[in-house]
Rosetta silent file (secondary structure, phi, psi, omega in degrees, C-alpha in Angstrom):
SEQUENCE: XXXXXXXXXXXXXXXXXXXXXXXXXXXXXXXXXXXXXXXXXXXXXXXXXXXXXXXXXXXXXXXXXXXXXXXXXXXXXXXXXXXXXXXXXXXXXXXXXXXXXXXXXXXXXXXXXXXXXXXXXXXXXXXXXXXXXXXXXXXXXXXXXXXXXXXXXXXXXXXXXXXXXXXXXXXXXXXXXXXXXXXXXXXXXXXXXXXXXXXXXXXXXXXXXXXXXXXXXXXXXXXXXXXXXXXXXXXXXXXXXXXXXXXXXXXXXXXXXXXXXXXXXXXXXXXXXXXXXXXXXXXXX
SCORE:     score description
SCORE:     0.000 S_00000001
   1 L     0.000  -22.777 -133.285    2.283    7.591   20.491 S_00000001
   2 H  -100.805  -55.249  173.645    2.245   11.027   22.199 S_00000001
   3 H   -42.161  -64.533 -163.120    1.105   12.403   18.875 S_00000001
   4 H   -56.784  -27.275 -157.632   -1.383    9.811   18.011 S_00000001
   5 H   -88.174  -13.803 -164.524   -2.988   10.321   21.200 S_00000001
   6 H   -75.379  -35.520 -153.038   -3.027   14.388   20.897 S_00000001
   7 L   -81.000    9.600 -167.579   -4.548   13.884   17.732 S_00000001
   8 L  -143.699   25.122 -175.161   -7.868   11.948   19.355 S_00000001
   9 L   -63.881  -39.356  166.689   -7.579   14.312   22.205 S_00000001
  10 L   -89.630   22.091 -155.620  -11.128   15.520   22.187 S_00000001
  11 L  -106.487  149.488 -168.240  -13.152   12.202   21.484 S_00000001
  12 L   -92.400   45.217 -178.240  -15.537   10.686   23.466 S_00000001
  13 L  -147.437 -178.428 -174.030  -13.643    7.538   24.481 S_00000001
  14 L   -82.896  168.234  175.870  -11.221    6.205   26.289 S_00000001
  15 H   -78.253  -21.552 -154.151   -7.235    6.922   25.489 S_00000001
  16 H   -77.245  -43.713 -157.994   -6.980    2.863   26.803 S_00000001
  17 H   -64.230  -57.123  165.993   -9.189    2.192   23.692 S_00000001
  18 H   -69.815    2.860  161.569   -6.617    3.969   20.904 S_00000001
  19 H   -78.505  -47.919 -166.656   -3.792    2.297   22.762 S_00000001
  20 H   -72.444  -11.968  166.089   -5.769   -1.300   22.271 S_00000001
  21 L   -94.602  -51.882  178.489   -5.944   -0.300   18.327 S_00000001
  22 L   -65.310  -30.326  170.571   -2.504    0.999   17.921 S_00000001
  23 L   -80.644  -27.566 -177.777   -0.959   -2.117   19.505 S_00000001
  24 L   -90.884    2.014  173.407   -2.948   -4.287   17.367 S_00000001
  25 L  -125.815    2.576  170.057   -2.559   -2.933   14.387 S_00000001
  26 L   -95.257  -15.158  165.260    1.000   -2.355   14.875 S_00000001
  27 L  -131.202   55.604  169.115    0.767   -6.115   15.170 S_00000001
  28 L   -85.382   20.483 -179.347   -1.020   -6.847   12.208 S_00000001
  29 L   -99.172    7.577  155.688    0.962   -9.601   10.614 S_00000001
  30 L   -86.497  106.395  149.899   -0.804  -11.254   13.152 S_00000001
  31 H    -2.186  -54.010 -174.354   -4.336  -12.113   11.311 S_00000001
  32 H   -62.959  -28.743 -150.687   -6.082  -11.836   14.741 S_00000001
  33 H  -110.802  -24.300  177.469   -4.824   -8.534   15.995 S_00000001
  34 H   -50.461  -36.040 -166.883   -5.047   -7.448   12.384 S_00000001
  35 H   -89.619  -47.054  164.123   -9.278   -8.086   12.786 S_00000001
  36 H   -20.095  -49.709 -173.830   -8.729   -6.442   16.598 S_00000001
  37 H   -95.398   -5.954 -178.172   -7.789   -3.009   15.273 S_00000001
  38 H   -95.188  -46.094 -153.054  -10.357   -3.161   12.653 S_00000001
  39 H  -103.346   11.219  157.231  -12.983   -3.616   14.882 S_00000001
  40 H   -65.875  -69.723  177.811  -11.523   -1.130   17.317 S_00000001
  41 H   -56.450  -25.102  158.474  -11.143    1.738   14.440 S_00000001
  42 H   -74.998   -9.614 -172.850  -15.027    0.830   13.584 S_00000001
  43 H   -92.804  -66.083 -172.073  -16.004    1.588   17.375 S_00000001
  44 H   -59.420  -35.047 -170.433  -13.753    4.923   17.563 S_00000001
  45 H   -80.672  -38.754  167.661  -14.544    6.306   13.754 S_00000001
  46 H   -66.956  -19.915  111.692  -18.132    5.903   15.120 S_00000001
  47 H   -52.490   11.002  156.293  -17.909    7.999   17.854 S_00000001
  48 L   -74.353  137.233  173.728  -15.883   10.479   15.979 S_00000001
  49 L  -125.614  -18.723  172.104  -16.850   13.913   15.350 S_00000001
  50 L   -57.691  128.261  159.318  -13.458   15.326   14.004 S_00000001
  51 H   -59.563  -43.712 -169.532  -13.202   15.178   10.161 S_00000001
  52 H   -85.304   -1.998  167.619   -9.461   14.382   10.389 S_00000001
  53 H   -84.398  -21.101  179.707  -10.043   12.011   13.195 S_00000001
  54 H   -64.729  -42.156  171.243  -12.755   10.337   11.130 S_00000001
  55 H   -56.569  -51.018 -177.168  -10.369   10.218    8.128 S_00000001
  56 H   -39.576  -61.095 -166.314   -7.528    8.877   10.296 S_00000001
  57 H   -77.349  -38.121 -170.964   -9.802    5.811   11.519 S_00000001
  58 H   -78.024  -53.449 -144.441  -10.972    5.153    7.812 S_00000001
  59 H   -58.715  -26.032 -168.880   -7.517    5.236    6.156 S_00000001
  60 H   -69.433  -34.493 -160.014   -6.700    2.365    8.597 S_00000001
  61 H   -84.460  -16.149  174.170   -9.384    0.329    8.029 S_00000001
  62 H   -49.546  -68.968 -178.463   -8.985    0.863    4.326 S_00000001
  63 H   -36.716  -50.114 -159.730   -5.292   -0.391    4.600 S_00000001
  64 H   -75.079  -30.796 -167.628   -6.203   -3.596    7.099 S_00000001
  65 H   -83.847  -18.376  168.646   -8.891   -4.546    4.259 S_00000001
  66 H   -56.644  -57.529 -163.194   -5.877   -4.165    1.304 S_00000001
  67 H   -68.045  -40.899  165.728   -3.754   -6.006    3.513 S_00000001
  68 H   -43.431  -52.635  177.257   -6.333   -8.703    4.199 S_00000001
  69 H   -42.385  -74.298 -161.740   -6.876   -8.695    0.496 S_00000001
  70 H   -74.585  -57.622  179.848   -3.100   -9.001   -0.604 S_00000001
  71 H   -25.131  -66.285  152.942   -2.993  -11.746    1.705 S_00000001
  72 H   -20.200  -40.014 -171.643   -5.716  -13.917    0.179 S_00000001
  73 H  -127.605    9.938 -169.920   -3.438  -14.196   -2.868 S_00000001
  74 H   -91.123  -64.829 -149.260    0.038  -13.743   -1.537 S_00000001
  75 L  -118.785   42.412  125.901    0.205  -16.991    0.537 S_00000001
  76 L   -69.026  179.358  160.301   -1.366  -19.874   -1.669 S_00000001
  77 L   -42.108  177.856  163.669    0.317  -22.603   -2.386 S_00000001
  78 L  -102.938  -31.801  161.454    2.206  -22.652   -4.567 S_00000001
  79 L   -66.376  -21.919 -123.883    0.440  -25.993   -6.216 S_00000001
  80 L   -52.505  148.907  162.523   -2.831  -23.892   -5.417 S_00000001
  81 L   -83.009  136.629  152.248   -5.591  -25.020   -8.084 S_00000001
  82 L   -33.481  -20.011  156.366   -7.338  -22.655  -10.583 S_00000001
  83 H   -65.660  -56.235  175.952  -10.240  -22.643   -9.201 S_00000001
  84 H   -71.130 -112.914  163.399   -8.600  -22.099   -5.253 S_00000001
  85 H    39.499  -70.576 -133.779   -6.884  -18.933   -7.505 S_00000001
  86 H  -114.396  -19.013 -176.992   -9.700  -17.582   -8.448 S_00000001
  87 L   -88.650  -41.507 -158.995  -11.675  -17.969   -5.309 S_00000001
  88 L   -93.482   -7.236 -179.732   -8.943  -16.440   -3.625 S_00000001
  89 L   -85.632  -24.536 -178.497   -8.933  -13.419   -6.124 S_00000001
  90 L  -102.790    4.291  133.240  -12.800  -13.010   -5.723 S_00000001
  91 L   -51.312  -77.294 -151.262  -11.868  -12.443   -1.832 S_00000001
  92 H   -41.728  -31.906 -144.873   -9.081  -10.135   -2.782 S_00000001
  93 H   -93.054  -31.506  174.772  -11.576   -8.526   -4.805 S_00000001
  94 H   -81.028  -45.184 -122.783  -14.298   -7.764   -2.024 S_00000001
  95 H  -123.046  -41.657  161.923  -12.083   -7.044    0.526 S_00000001
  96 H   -73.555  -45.236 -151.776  -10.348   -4.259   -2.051 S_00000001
  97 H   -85.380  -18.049  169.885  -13.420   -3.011   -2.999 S_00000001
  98 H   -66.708  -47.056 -162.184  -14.538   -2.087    1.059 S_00000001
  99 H   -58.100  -49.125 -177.291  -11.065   -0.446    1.182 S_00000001
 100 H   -83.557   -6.995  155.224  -12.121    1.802   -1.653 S_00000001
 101 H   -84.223  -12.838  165.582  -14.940    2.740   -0.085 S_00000001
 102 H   -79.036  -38.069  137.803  -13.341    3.407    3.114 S_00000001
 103 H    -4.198  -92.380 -145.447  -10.984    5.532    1.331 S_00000001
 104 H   -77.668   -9.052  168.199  -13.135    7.673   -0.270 S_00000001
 105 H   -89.469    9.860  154.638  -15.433    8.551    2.563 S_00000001
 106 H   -97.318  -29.810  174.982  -12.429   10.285    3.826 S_00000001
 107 H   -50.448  -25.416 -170.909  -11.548   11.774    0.751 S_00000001
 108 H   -78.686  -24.098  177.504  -15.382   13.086    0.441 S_00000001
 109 H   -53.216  -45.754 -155.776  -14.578   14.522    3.799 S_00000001
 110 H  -107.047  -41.188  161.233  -12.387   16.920    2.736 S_00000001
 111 L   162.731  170.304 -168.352  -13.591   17.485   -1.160 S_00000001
 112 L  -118.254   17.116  170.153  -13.348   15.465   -4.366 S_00000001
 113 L   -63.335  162.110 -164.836  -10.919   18.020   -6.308 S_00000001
 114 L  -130.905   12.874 -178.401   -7.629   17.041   -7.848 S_00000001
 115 L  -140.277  102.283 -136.507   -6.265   20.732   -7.510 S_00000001
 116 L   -52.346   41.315 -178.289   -3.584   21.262   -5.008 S_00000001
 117 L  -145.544   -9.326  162.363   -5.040   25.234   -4.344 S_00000001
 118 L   -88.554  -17.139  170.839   -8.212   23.821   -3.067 S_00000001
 119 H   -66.580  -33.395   97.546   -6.622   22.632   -0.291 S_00000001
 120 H    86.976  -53.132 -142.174   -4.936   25.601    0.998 S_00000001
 121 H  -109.810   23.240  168.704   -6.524   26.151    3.952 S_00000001
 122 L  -102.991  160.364 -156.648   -5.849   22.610    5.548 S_00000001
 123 L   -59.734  162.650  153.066   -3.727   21.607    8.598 S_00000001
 124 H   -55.871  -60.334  178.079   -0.168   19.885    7.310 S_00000001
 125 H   -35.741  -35.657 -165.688   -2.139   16.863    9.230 S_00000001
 126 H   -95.855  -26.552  161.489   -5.134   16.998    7.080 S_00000001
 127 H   -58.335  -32.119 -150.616   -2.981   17.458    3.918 S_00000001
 128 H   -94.970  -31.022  177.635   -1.206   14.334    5.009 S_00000001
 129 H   -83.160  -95.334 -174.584   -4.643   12.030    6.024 S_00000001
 130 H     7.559  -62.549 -166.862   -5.737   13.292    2.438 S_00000001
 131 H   -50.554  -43.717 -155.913   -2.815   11.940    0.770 S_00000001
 132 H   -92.989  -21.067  143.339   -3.099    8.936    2.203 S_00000001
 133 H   -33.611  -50.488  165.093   -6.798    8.378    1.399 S_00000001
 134 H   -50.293  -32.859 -147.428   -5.909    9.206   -2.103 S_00000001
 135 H  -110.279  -24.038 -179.261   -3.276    6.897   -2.383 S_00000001
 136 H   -94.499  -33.630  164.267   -5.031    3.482   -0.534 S_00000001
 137 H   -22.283  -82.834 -133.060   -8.425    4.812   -3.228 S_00000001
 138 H   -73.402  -36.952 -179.486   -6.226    4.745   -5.762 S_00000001
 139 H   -87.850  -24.917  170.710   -4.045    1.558   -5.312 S_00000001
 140 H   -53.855  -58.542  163.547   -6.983   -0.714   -4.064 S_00000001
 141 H   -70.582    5.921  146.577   -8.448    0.419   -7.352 S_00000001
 142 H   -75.961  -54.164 -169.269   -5.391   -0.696   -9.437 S_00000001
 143 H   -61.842  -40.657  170.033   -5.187   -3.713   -7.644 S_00000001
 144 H   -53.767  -80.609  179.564   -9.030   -4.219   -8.414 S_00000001
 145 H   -58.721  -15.492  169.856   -9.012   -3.717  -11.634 S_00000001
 146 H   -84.558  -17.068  144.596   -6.138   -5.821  -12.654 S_00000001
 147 H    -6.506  -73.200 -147.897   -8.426   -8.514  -10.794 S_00000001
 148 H   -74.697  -38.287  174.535  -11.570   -7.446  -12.944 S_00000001
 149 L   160.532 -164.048 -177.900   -9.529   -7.660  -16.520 S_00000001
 150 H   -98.067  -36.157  155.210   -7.210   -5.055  -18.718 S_00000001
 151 H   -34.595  -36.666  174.791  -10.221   -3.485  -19.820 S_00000001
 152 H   -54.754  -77.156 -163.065  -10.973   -2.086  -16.236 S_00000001
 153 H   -52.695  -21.880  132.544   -7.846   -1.261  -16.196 S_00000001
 154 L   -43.856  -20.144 -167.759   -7.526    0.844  -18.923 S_00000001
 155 L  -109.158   -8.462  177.890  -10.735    2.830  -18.044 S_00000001
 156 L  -123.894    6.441  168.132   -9.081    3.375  -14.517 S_00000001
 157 H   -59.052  -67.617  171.047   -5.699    4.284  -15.608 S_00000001
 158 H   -45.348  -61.414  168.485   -5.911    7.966  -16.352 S_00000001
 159 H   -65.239  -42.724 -161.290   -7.424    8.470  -12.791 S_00000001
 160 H   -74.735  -49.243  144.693   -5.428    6.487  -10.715 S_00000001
 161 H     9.684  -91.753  132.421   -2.531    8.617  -12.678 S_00000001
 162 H   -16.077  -70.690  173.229   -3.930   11.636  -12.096 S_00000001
 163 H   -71.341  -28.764 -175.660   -4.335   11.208   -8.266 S_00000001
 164 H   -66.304  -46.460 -174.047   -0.514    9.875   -7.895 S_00000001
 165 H   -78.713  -26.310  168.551    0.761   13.192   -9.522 S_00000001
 166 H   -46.782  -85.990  178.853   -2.056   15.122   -7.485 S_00000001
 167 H   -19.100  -69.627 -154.870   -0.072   13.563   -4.187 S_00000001
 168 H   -58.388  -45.565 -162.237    3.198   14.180   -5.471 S_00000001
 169 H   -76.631  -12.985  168.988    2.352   17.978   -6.505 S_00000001
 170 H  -118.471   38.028  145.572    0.888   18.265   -2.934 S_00000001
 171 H    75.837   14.699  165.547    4.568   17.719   -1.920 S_00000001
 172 H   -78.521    0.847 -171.404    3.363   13.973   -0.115 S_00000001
 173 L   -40.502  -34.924 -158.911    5.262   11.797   -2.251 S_00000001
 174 L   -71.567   11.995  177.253    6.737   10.270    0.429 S_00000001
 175 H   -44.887  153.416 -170.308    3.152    8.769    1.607 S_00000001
 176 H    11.046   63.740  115.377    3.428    5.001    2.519 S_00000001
 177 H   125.093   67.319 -166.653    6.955    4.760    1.580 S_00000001
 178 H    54.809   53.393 -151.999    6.919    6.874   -1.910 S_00000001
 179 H   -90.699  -53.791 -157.691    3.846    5.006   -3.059 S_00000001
 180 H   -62.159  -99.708  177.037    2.816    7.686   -5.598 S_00000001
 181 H     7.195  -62.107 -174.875    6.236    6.657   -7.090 S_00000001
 182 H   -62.452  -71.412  162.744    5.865    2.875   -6.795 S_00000001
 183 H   -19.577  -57.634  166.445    2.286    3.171   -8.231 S_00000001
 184 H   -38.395  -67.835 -165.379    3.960    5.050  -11.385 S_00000001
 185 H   -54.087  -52.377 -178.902    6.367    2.804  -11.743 S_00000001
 186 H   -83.045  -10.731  155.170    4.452   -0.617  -11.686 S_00000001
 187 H   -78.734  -20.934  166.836    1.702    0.765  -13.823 S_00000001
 188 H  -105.873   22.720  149.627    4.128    1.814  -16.643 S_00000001
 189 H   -80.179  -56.177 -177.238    5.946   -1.254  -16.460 S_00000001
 190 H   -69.098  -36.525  166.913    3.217   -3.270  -16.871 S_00000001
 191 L   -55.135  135.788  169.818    0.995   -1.058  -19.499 S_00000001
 192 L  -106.434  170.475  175.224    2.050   -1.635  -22.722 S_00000001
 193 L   -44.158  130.570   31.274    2.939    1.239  -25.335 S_00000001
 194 L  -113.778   23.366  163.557    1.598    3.938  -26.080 S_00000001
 195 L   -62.328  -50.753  166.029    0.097    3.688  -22.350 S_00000001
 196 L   -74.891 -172.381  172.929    3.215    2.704  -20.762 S_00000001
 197 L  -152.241  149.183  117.892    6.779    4.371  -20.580 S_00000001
 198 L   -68.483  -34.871 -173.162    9.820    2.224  -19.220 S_00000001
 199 H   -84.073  -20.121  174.135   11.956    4.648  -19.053 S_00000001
 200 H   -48.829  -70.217 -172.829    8.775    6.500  -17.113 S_00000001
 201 H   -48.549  -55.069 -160.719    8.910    3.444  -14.786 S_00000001
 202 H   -74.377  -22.319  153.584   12.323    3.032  -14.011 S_00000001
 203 H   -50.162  -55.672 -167.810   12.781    6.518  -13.120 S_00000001
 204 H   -83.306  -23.841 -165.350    9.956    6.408  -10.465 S_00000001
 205 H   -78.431  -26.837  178.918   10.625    2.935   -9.251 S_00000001
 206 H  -102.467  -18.409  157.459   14.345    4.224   -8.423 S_00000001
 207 H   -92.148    4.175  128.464   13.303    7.151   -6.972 S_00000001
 208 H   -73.408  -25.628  172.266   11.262    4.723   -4.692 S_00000001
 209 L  -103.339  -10.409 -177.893   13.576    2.639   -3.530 S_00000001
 210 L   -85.789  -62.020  178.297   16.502    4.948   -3.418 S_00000001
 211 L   -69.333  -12.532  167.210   14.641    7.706   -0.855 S_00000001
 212 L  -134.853   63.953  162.376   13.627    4.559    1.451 S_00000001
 213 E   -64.258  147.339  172.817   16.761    2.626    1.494 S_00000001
 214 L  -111.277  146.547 -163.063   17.740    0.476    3.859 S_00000001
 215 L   -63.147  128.154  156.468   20.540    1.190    5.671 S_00000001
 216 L    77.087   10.825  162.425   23.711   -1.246    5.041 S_00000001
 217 L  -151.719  147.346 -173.951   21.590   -3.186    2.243 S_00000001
 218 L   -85.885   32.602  151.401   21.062   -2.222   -1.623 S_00000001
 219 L  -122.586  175.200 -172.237   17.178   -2.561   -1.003 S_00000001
 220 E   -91.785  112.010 -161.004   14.759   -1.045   -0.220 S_00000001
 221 L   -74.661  -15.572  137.273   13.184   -1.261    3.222 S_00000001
 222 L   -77.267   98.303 -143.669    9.864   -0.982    2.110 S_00000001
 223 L   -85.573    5.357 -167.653   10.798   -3.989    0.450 S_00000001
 224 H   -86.330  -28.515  174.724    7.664   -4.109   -2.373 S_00000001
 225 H   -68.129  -26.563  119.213    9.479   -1.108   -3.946 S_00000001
 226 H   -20.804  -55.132  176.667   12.269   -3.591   -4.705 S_00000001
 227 H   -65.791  -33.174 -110.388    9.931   -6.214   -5.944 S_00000001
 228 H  -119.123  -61.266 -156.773    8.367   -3.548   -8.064 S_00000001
 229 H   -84.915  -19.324  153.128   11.973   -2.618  -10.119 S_00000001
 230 H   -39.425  -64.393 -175.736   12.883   -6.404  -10.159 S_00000001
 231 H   -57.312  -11.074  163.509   10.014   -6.863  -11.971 S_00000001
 232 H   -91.856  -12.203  156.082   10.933   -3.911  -14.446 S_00000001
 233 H   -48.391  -49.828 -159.965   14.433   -5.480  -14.880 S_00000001
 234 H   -82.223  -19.608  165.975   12.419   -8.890  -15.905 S_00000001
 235 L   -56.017  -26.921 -138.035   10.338   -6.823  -18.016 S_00000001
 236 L  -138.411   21.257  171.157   13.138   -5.134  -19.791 S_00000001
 237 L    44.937   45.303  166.177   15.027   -9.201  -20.483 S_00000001
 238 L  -114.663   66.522  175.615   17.328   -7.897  -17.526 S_00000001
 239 H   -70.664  -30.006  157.020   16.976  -11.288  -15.452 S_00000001
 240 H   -44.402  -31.183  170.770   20.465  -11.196  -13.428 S_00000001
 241 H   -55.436  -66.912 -148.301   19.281   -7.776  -12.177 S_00000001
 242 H   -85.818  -22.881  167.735   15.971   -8.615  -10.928 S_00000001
 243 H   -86.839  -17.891 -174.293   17.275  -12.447   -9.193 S_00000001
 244 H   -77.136  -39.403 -169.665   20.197  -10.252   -7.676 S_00000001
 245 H   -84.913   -1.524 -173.936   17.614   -8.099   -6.132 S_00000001
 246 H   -99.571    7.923  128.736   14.744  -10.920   -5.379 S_00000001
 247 H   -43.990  -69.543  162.531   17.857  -12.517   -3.533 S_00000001
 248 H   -28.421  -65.506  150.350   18.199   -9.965   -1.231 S_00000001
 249 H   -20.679  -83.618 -166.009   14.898   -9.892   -0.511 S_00000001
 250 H   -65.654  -31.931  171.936   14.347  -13.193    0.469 S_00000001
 251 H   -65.658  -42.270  175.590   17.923  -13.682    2.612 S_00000001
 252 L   -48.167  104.271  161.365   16.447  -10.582    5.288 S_00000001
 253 L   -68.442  149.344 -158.765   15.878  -12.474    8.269 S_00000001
 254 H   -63.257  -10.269  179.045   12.456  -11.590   10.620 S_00000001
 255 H   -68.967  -66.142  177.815   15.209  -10.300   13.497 S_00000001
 256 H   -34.435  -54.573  148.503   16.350   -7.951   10.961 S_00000001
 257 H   -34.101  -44.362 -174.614   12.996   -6.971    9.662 S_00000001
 258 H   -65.418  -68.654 -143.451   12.437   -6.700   13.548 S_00000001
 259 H   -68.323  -51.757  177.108   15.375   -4.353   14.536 S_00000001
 260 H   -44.663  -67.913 -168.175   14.669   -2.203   11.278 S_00000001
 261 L  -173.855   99.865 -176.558   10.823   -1.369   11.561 S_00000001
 262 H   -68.779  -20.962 -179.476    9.031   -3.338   13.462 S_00000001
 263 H   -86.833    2.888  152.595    5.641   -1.871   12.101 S_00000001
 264 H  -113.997   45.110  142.454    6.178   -3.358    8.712 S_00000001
 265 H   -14.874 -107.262  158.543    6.399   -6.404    9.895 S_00000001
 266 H   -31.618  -44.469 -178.018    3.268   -7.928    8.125 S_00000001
 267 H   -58.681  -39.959 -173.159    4.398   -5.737    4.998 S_00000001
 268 H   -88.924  -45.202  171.952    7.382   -7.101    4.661 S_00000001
 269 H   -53.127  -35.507 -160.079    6.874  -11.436    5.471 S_00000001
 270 H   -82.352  -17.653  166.682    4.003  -11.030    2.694 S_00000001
 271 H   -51.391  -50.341 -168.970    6.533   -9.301    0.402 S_00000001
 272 H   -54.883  -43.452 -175.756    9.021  -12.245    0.866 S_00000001
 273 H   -69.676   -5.779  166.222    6.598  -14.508    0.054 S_00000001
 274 H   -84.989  -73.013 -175.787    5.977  -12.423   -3.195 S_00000001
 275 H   -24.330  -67.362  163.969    9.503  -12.461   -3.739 S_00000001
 276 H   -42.420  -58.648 -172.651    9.951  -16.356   -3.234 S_00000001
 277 H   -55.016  -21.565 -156.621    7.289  -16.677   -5.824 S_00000001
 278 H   -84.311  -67.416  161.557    8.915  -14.250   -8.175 S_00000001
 279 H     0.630  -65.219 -175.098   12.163  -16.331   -7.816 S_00000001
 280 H   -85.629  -30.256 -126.674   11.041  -19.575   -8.884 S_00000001
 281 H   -98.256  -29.026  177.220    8.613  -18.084  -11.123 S_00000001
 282 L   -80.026    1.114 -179.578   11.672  -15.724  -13.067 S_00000001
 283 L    45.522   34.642  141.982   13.884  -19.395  -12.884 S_00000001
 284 L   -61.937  137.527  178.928   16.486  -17.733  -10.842 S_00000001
 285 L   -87.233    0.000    0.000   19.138  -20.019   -9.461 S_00000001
């Protein structure tokens, strides 16, 4: 906290007001507190004059509209109709595309190069709100585009690419839990040849879940980077693999989740419930 507040030190609001967004967005698997902190970080990013505090305040609201987003399609039914599917996809779809525009007006903040030597002259801090601008851009647009069809997605492939190895090369991999990684990995599982690589994937997807292990369990505690390399086991006909690890998954009880990291909270119930779905959906016993 000590940080966060240093880093809003000069702003023309109260400190009570970035306390009332950092508790609510630290308790965003609550829906309510989740819309709280958004409409906190619009009142402080408006009264911002700092680029990296301006950046700071977008990346969040980028993220709460992803998570809002992922939501929308996480926790139908499981009966859900085509129609409720598709409705809930053309949410997903809105709600990613404000993210990538929240994104990128911090990335415009800082410049719209891909080559780690223009950066130079920025703070560690400002390298680090960069990354992570890049990196909610870039996966809201993946996420988007597998939405809008495989055409999209092809035509947004090379960039979204691009910016993952930009991050990594400006020594950030470890942004939202190795992301640039994960992001590798589940686009070259899912691309097929000569776009994809599996052996591409399974490399980055294990170097994501391996650097954020969780202690005293063979997953990952940013548990979507698990879900990620199940799904390149079931890609790859290795279904015993990918139910041993969507097993795991789903057995982590919310005290545990609690004790671990309480701020992925929300990250982690809507994983399980990806997980559960994966489960039935891979006809693991």
């Amino acid at each position: 906290m000590k940080i966060f507040l240093i880093l809003f030190s000069t702003l023309a609001f109260s400190q009570t007001t970035l306390e009332r967004a950092q508790i609510a967005f630290d308790k965003k698997y609550d829906k309510k507190q989740a819309l709280i902190a958004k409409k906190l970080y619009e009142q402080i990013y408006s009264l911002s004059s700092q680029k990296k505090d301006k950046c700071f305040c977008l990346n969040r609201l980028s993220y709460l509209d992803f998570l809002a987003g992922t939501r929308k399609t996480i926790e139908l039914p499981a009966a859900a109709s085509k129609e409720e599917i598709k409705q809930a996809q053309l949410q997903e779809l809105a709600l990613l595309k404000t993210s990538i525009s929240q994104s990128k007006k911090c990335t415009d903040l800082f410049g719209s190069s891909l080559n780690v030597s223009d950066y130079s002259e920025l703070s560690n801090e400002e390298i680090k709100l960069l990354s992570q601008a890049y990196y909610l851009h870039s996966t809201s647009l993946a996420r988007a585009s597998e939405i809008e069809g495989f055409r999209v997605v092809l035509k947004n492939w090379p960039k979204i690419k691009k910016t993952m190895k930009f991050i990594i090369n400006l020594k950030q991999e470890s942004t939202f839990y190795f992301g640039p990684f994960r992001t590798l990995g589940i686009a070259n599982t899912k691309m097929p040849s000569p776009f994809g690589n599996k052996k591409e994937a399974l490399k980055y997807l294990t170097q994501a879940s391996q650097q954020s292990r969780w202690e005293s369990k063979d997953i990952s505690k940013y548990i979507y980077n698990s879900i990620a390399l199940a799904d390149y086991y079931k890609k790859t006909d290795d279904t015993f693999q990918a139910c041993s690890i969507l097993k795991k998954i789903i057995n982590v009880s919310k005290e545990e989740i609690i004790k671990t990291n309480h701020k992925l909270i929300a990250e982690t119930l809507i994983d399980q419930k990806r997980a559960a779905k994966n489960f039935e959906n891979f006809s693991c016993n």
